[in-house]
N, C-alpha and C positions, 0 to 999 in steps of 0.2 A: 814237421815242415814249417819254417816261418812264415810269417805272412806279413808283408811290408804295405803300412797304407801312405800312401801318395799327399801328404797336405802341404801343396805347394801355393806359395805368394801370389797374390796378382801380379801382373806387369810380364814384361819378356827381359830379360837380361841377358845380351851376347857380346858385351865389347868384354868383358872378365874373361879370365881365365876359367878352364875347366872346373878346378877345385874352388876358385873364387867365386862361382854360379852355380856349384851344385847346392840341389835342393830348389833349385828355384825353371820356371820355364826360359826358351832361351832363343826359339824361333817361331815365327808362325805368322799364317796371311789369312784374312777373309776372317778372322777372329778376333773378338774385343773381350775387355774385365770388365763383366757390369756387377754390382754387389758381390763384389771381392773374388768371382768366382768367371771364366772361361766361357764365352759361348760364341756361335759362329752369329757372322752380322747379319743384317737383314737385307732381303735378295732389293731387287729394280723394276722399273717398267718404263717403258719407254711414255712421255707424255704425249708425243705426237709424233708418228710416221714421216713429216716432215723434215729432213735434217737442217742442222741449222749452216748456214753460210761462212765458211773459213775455221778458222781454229779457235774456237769463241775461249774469251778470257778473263769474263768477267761475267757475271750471273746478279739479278737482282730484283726481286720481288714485292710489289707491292698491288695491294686495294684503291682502286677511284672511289667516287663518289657514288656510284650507285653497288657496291660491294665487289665488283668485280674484278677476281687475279688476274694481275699484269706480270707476267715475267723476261726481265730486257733480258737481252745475248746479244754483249759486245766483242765483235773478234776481229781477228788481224784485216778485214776485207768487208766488216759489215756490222750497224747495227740494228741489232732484229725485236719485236716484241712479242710473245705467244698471248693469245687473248680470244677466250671462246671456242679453247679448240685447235685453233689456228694459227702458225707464224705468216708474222708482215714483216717485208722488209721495210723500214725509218730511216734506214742510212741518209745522213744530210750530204747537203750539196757541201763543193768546198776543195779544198780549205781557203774560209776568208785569210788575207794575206794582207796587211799593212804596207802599204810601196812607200819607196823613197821621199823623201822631200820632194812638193810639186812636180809630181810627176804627168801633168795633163796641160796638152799645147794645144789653141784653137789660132785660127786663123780669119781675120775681118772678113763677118756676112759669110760666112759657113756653117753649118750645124757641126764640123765632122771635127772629133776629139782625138787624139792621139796620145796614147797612154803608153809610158815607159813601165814596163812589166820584165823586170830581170827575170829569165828563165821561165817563163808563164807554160810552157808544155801545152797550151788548149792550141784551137786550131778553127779555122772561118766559121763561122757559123753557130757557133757556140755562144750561150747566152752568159751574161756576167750581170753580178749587183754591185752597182759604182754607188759607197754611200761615203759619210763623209767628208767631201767635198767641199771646202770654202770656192766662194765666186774666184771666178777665172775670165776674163775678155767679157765682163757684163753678162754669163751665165753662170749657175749652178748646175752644174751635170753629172745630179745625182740619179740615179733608175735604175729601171733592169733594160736593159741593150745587148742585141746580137755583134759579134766582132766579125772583123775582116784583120788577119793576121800580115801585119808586116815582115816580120822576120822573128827569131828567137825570144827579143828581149821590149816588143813592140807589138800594138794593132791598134786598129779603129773603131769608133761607132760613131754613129747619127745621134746626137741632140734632137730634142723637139721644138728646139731655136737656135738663130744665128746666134754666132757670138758677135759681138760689136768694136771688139779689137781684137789684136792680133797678142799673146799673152802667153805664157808660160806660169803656170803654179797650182792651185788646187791644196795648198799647203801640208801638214805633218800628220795629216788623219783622214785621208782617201786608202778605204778597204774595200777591195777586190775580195768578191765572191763567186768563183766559178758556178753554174747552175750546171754541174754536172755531179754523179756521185763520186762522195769524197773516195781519191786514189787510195788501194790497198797498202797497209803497213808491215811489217818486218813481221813473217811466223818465227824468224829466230831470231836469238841475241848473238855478238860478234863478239864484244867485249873488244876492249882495246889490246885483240892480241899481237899487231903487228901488220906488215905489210900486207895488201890484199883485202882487208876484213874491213873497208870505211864502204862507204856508200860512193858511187860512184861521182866522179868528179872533185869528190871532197878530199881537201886539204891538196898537197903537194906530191908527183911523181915520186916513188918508189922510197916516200916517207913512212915511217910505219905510222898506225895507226894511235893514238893517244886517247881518243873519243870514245865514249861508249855507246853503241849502237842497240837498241832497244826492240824489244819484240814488242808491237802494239798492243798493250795494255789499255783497260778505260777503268773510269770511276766513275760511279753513278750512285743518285740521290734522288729525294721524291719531294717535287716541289707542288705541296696540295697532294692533287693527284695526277698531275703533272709528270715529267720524265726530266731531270739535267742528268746529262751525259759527257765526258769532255775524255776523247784520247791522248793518250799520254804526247805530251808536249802540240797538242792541238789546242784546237777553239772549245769553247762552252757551248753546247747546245740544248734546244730544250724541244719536247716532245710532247703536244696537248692533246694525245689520249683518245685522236683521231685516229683509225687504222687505214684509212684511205691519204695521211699526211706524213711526211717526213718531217723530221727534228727539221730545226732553224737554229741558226746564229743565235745566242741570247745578244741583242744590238749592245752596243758600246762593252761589252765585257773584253778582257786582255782577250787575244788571238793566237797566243804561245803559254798554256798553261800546262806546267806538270800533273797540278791532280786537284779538281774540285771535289766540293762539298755542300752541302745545306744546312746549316745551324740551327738550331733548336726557336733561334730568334727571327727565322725565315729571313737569312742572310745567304748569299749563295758566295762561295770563297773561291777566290783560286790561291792556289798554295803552288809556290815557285811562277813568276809572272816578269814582264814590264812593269819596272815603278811607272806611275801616272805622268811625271814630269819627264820620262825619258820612255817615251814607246816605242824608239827601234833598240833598246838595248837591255834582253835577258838578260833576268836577275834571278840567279836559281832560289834564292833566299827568299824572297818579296813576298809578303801575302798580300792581297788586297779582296776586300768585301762589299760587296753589294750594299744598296740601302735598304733598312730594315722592311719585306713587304716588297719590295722593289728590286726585279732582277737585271733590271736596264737602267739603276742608275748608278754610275760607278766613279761620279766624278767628287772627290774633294772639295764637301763647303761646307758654308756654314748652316746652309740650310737643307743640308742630307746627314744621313748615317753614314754614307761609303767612308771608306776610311782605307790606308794601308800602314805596314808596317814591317821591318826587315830584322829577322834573326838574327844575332850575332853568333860570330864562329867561324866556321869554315862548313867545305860541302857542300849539299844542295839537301831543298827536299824531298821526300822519297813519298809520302804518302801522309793523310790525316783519318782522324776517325771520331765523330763524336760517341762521349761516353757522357750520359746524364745530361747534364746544362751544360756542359765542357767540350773543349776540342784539344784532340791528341794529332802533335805535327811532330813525326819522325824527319828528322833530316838524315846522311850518312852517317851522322857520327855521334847522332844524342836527341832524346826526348824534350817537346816544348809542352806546358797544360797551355792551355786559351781558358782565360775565364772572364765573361761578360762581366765587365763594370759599371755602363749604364751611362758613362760622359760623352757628352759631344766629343769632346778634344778627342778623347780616344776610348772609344765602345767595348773594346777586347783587351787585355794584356797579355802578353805571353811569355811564361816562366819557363826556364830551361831547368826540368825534374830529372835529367837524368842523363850523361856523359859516355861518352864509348858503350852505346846500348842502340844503337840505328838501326834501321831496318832494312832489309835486304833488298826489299823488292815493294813494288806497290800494291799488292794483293796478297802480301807476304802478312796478315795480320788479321786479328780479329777480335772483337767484344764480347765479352759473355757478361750479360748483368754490366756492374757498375769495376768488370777488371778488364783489362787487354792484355793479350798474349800475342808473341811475335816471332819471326826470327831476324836474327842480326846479322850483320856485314859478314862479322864471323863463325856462321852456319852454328850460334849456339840459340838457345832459347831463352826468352824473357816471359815477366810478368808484370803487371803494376795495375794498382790500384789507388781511385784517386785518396789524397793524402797521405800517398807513401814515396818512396822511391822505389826506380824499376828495380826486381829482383830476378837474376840466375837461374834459370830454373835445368837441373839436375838430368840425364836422360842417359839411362844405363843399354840403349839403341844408339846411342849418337853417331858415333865411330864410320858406320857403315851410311848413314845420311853424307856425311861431311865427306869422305873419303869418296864417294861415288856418283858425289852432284856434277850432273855434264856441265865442261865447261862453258863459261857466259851465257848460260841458259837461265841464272838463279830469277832471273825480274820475271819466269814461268811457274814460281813457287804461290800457292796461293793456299790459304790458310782460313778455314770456314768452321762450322761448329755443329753440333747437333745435338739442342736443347733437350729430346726428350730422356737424352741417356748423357747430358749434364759433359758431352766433348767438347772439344777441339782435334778437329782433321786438319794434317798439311797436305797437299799433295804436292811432288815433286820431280827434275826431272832428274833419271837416274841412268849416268854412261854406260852403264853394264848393258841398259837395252836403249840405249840411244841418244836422242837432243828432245824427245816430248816427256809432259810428263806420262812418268809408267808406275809410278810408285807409291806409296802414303804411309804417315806416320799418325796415329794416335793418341790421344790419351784422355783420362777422366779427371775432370775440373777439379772437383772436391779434393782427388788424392795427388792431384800435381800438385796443391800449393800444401797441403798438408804433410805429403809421403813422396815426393815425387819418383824415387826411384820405381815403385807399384805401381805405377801410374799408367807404363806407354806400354803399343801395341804398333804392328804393321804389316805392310804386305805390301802385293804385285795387283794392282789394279789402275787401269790410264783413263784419266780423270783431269782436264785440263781448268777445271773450273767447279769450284764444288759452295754451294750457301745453304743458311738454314732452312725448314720451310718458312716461306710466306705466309706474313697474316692474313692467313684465308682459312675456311674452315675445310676439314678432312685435307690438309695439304700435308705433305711431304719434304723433306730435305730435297732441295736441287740441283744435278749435275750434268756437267756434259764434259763426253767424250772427244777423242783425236778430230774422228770420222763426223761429227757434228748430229751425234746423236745426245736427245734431252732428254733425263729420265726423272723420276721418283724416286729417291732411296730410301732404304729401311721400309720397302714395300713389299710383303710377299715373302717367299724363298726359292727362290729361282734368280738368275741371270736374266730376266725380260723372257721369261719362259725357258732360258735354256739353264744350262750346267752351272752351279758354283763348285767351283773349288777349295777347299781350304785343309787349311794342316794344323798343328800346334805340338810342339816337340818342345822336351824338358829338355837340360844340362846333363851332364855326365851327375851322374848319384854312384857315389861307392855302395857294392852290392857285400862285401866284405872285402877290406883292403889287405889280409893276411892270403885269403884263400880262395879259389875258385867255387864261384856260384853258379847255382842254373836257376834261367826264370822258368819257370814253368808252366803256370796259370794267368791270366790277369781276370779280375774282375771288373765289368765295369759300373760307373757312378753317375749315368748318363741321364737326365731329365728333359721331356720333352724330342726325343729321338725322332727325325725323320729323316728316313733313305738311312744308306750301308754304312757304318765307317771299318774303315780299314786301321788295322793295331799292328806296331812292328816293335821290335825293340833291336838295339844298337849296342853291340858290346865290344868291350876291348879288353885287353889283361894291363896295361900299363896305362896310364894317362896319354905317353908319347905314342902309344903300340897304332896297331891295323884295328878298323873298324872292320864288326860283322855286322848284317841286318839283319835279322829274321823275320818274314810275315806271320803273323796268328794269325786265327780265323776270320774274314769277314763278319763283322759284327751288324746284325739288321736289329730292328726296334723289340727291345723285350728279349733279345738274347743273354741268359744268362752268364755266359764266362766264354775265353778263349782264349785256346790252348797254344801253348810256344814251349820251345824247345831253344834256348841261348843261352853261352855259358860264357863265364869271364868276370871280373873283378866291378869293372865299372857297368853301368847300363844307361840309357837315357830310350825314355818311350815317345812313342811318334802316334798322333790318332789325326788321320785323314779323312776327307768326305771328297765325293766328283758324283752328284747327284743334281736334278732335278723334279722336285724339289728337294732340300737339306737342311737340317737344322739341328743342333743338341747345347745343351748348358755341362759340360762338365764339372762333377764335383772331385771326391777324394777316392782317385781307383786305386786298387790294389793288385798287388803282386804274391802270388807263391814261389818260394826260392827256397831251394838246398842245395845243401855240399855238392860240388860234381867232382870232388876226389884227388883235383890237383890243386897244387897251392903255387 
């Protein structure tokens, strides 16, 4: 009776064909390749009982000054920081809104201000911060002040002085700051699919929609030990690591920024802004930088650092990332390096490394060491490394990512890593079960840029936000779920005490292409076993034919073989686990198989 041993490749391979994937595995979830060889991931815990507030999209961890883990959670409705145990809600006030040209009337020997505020949504009583302000009627009326609402696009407040004429202006840099918590943003993306899908008000009756309407995403950076935070197409705020204080305005920074950052030169960026010379008019292109040390001073001279600078191309941009001394600015349609040069005239330069290679999404990306990896416009994958150009990177899973990302959902792709076992995770959202994310793709650093085909893995797990751990010590990778639960990963083996699941199924394997076979035996090759796994195998007599499945024995820890009874040409084996706790490393199993007589 023969006996077939099983020495199959790392990686999963399902967009091939039957015969183009045999010999190799071909599906499987809750399972990764660590040292070329199969084993289920590692379970969860929850950090705190606390859930976090809306559908958090961003995760990000850092040390203050006296050693203590910070971890933010930025979501569609809140942002939050866990610290000592504990979530606080930080969500700032807001959004500061830059108003029109002189938009403030005072009238001779009155206190009371009258401010054109197009479409202001507050309402009497509400407190507002009036900063920016040049003199108006012999006052400055800059403060924080209660309103009395006129109508829609109008209200009042009391100065702490007459004005001494009657005047209209306040000129091109009066910002409104509601002192209420900033309004909630989009949990989904619309994408400019047509009629219906804009935000209400916007654009023209029963125009379709052209705009792309975004799921609130943030970006966040550690300033000191400090917090900036800025959501996507918001203000820059910053966060001093008081839990009894919310973020603030960072003063004079843009007030429409797609996505900051922090520079290695403690520069604070916003990437996609108002140029400085034109601040009512977005410029998806614009960077502009703080002065060095200095996060409020943003203004053009000769005796600061700030500085800006605009892309050339087309698009807008999508996201940045520092790598080493460097900054990496994805726009839609191609990669820029930032490299500090050190002149007055111009601090930063920035080289366009790489063309039709954009990024997807703003949390679509990630560093490992001195590389970054992405995904692109065009749901494929990238690599790069600085002094190279971006490279292709290969994914024998792709097929089923690409083909079953919910529509206009992609800016909910977010892409994290997990240094002890040398990944990169994407998580994504997947039609098959909705518009969140439900899904994840894998793979191993080393062998993506070496081997990539060996490289990926995936599965069914809903994960809206996933990072490495935190420089803190005994910390964990960190994720949070739909439901606004924060856990630990690769803690344990369990589901936060309960069930994991997982599977991993080979390819169709010719058992003998002439004749009918029977499996009979399998042995298994299992290291480290905990809880049941379950063995089946899958046969057919033609490539195109009917599948069978057969179950073997439940398999418990130290079991030596189990027994099956399948017959047919082709086979592919399936080893499952649904235990709490669960764990095993698969090596090389084996099979007993003979003639079963027909051919």
């Amino acid at each position: 009776m023969p006996r077939v041993v099983l020495e199959l490749p790392p990686g999963l391979n399902n967009d091939d064909t039957t015969f183009a994937a045999s010999g190799r595995y071909a599906d499987g979830s809750n399972v990764r390749f660590w040292r070329g060889r199969a084993q289920v991931l590692g379970g969860w815990e929850a950090i705190t009982t606390t859930a976090l507030t809306g559908i958090c999209r961003k995760l990000f961890g850092w040390t203050d000054n006296a050693a203590v883990l910070n971890i933010a959670s930025g979501s569609h409705s809140a942002l939050q920081v866990y610290q000592g145990g504990a979530v606080y809600d930080i969500t700032p006030f807001g959004p500061p809104t830059l108003l029109a040209s002189n938009p403030l009337t005072v009238t001779n020997g009155s206190a009371v201000v009258t401010v054109a505020h197009v479409a202001h949504g507050l309402t009497s009583g509400n407190s507002v911060i009036i900063a920016g302000s040049a003199a108006v009627g012999g006052i400055t009326p800059n403060g924080t002040f209660a309103i009395t609402v006129l109508g829609v696009d109008s209200y009042t407040y009391t100065f702490t002085s007459n004005a001494t004429s009657p005047a209209t202006g306040g000129g091109t840099g009066v910002i409104i700051t509601p002192q209420v918590a900033l309004p909630a943003g989009n949990v989904d993306g619309t994408g400019g699919a047509g009629y219906g899908t804009g935000t209400w008000s916007t654009g023209t009756y029963s125009s379709p929609s052209t705009v792309d309407y975004f799921p609130r995403t943030w970006s966040m950076s550690a300033w000191g030990q400090n917090l900036i935070a800025n959501p996507r197409n918001g203000a820059i705020y910053a966060w001093t690591n008081n839990t009894g204080s919310r973020a603030v305005v960072v003063a004079n920074a843009p007030v429409q920024v797609t996505y900051s950052l922090v520079s290695p030169t403690r520069q604070v960026f916003a990437l996609g802004c108002n140029a400085e010379a034109s601040p009512y008019a977005f410029d998806p292109l614009i960077i502009r930088h703080s002065s060095v040390g200095d996060n409020t001073e943003w203004n053009t001279a000769a005796s600061t650092t700030a500085r800006e600078y605009r892309l050339p191309g087309g698009g807008r941009i999508v996201c940045g990332a520092v790598v080493g001394e460097n900054l990496l600015v994805w726009t839609t349609g191609g990669l820029f390096l930032g490299t500090f040069v050190g002149s007055l005239v111009q601090p930063w330069r920035f080289d366009q490394v790489g063309e039709d290679c954009g990024c997807i999404g703003p949390n679509a990306f990630t560093v490992v060491g001195q590389r970054a990896f992405w995904v692109g416009p065009n749901l494929q994958f990238y690599g790069y490394s600085l002094g190279s150009e971006p490279q292709l990177i290969p994914c024998p899973i792709q097929d089923a990512f690409a083909d079953n990302m919910a529509p206009a959902q992609t800016d909910k792709i977010t892409v994290g890593s997990t240094a002890f076992f040398d990944e990169v995770r994407i998580d994504y959202p997947d039609a098959r079960d909705g518009v969140e994310n439900s899904r994840y793709l894998g793979a191993h650093v080393p062998t993506l840029i070496n081997s990539p085909e060996n490289a990926w893995y995936g599965g069914i797990m809903a994960r809206t936000a996933y990072t490495d751990a935190p420089p803190s010590p005994n910390a964990f990778p960190v994720a949070a779920d739909p439901s606004g639960g924060l856990y630990w990963h690769e803690k344990g083996q369990t589901a936060n005490g309960g069930v994991i699941s997982w599977y991993i199924e080979t390819a169709d394997n010719f058992l003998d292409p002439d004749r009918t076979m029977q499996v009979r035996t399998l042995w298994p090759d299992f290291q480290d076993q905990v809880g049941a796994i379950e063995v089946s195998v899958t046969t057919r007599f033609y490539p195109q034919a009917t599948e069978t499945t057969t179950s073997g024995q439940t398999m418990t820890p130290g079991q030596s073989k189990s027994d099956i009874r399948a017959s047919g040409r082709l086979a592919k084996l399936r080893f499952s686990g649904s235990a709490s706790p669960t764990f095993a490393r698969l090596g090389n199993p084996t099979i007993d198989i003979a003639p079963a007589g027909g051919r």
